[in-house]
N, C-alpha and C positions, 0 to 999 in steps of 0.2 A: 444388528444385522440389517441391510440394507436389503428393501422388500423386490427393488429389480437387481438386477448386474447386466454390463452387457461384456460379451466375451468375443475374441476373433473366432472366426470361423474356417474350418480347416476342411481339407478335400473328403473326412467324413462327414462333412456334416453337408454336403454337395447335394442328396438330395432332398434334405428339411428347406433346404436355401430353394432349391425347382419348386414345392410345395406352398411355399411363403409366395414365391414370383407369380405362380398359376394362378393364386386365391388373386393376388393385386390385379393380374390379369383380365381375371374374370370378374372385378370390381368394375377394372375401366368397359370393358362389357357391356354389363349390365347399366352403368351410371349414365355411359357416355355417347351410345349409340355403335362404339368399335369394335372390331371386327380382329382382334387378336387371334392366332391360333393357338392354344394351349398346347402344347405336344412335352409334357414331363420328361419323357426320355432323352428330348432335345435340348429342355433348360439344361437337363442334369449335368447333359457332355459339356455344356457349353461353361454351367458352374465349372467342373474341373479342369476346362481350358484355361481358365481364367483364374481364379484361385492361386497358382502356383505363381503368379508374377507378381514380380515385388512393386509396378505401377498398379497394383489393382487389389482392393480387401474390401471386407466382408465384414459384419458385426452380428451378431445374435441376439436379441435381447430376452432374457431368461428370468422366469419370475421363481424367486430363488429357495421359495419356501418348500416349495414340489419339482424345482428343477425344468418347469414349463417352457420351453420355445413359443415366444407371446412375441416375437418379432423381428425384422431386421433390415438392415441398408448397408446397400454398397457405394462404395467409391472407387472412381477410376482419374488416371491421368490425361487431362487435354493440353494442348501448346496453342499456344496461339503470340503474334507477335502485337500485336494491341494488349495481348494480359500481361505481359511481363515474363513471355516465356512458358514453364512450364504452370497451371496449377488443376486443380481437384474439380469432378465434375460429381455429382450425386445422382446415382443411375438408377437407383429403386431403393425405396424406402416402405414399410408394408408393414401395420401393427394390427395384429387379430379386433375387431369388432368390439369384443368386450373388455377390452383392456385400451381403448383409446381414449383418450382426451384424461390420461392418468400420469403423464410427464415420460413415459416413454420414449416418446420420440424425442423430444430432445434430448435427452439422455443417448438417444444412437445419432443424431447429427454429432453432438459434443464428440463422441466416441469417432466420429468420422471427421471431424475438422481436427483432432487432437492428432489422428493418423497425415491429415494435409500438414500438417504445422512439420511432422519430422520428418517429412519429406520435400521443408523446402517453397512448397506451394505457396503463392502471394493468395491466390483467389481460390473459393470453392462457390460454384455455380451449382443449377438444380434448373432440370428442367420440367417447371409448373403445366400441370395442365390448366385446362380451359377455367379461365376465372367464374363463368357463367354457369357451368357443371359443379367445379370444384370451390366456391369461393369462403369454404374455411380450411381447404386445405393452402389456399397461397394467403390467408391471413393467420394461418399456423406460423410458413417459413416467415413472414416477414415479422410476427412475436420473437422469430429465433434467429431475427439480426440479418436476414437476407432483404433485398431492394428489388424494385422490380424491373427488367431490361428490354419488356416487350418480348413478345414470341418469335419463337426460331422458324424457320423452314428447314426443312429434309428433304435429300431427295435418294432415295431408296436404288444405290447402284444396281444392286446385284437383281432387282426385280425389275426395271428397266432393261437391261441386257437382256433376262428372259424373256421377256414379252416380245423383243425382235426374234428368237430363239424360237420361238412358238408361232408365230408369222409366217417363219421359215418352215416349222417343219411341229402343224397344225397335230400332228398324232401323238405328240408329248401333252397334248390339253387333257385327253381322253385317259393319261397312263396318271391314274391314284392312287399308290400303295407306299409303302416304306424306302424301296430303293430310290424312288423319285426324285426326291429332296437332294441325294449323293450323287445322282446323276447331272441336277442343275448345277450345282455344286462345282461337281466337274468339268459339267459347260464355261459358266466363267471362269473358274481359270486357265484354262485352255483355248480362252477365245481369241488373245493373239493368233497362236499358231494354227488356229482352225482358219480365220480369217484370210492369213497368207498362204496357206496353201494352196487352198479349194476354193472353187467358184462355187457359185450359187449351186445348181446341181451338183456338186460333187458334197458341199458343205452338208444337204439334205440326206444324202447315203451313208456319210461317216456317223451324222445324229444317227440314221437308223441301227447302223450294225452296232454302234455304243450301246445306244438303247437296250439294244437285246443282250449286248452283254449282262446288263448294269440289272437287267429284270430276271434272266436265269443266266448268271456265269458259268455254268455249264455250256451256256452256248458259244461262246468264246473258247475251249478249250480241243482238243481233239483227241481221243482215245484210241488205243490200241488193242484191240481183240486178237 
């Protein structure tokens, strides 16, 4: 019997996967000086968004003698026309503390290029952190056949849009609670048709009365006594 296995991961297992993301999280956290927010309930949805599409999977890695969740990585599908089209990106990879540097992880990349091979993919990419912070986790990937392509830039749409959102209409800074997040949400994709309709003043009235839906939807409705 083989002392790991690693297994797909299915929309029950959606929140061990948020649990696995938050610890890696809170790794780059603490390691790297980042400024992640952990919000569990948010990985969780966002596991189950994601999970059910056949460009996208999950691995487990399970230490088989006690049936343990000791790890796991996912992959997802990028295009690009310099790759050849379609291939495989590696989005989080995350092995508990005491169980690293014991063949795990390669055992779940394997498990994840085996997934790019049937689907096709020419390439599987992984995006390395900082060699300076991290530099045996980018002399792990390159043990496990990855090269290295120099760092990417990001640029963060949906938190750009907000921050002119917030310029406009300074009392969405001050509102912190749970609807928040569904309200900005709702701002970008709605910013075409906000943009064309309403001027400036008129854009700032709609955020408001949103707003107050989005915080008590009872204020949005009208009742009948």
């Amino acid at each position: 019997m083989n002392k790991y296995s690693i297994i797909p991961a299915t929309l029950e297992d959606a929140t061990l996967i948020a649990e696995f993301i938050g610890e890696l999280l809170d790794d780059f956290n603490l390691k790297s000086g980042a400024n992640f927010n952990i919000d569990l309930t948010e990985i969780k949805t966002t596991c189950q968004q994601l999970l059910p599409r056949e460009n996208f999977a999950a691995f487990i890695a399970i230490e088989t003698l006690g049936l343990v969740p000791i790890g796991m990585i996912t992959i997802a599908q990028a295009t690009a026309i310099y790759n050849g089209g379609d291939f495989g990106v590696i989005t989080e990879l995350y092995v508990k503390k005491n169980y690293r540097s014991t063949g795990i992880g390669k055992l779940l990349i394997n498990e994840a290029i085996a997934f790019a091979k049937s689907k096709h993919w020419k390439k599987v990419e992984v995006g390395a952190p900082s060699k300076t912070d991290w530099p045996r986790t980018i002399e792990f990937y390159k043990k496990n056949g990855f090269e290295e392509k120099g760092p990417k830039l990001i640029i963060n749409i949906l938190t750009k849009y907000l921050a002119k959102c917030e310029r406009l209409s300074p009392f969405l800074i001050n509102k912190i609670n749970g609807r928040q997040e569904r309200f900005r949400f709702y701002l970008y994709h709605n910013r075409r048709n906000i943009s064309a309709k309403y001027g400036r003043k008129q854009r700032l009235q709609w955020c408001q009365v949103r707003w107050r839906f989005f915080h008590d939807p009872r204020a949005g409705s009208k009742s009948k006594t």
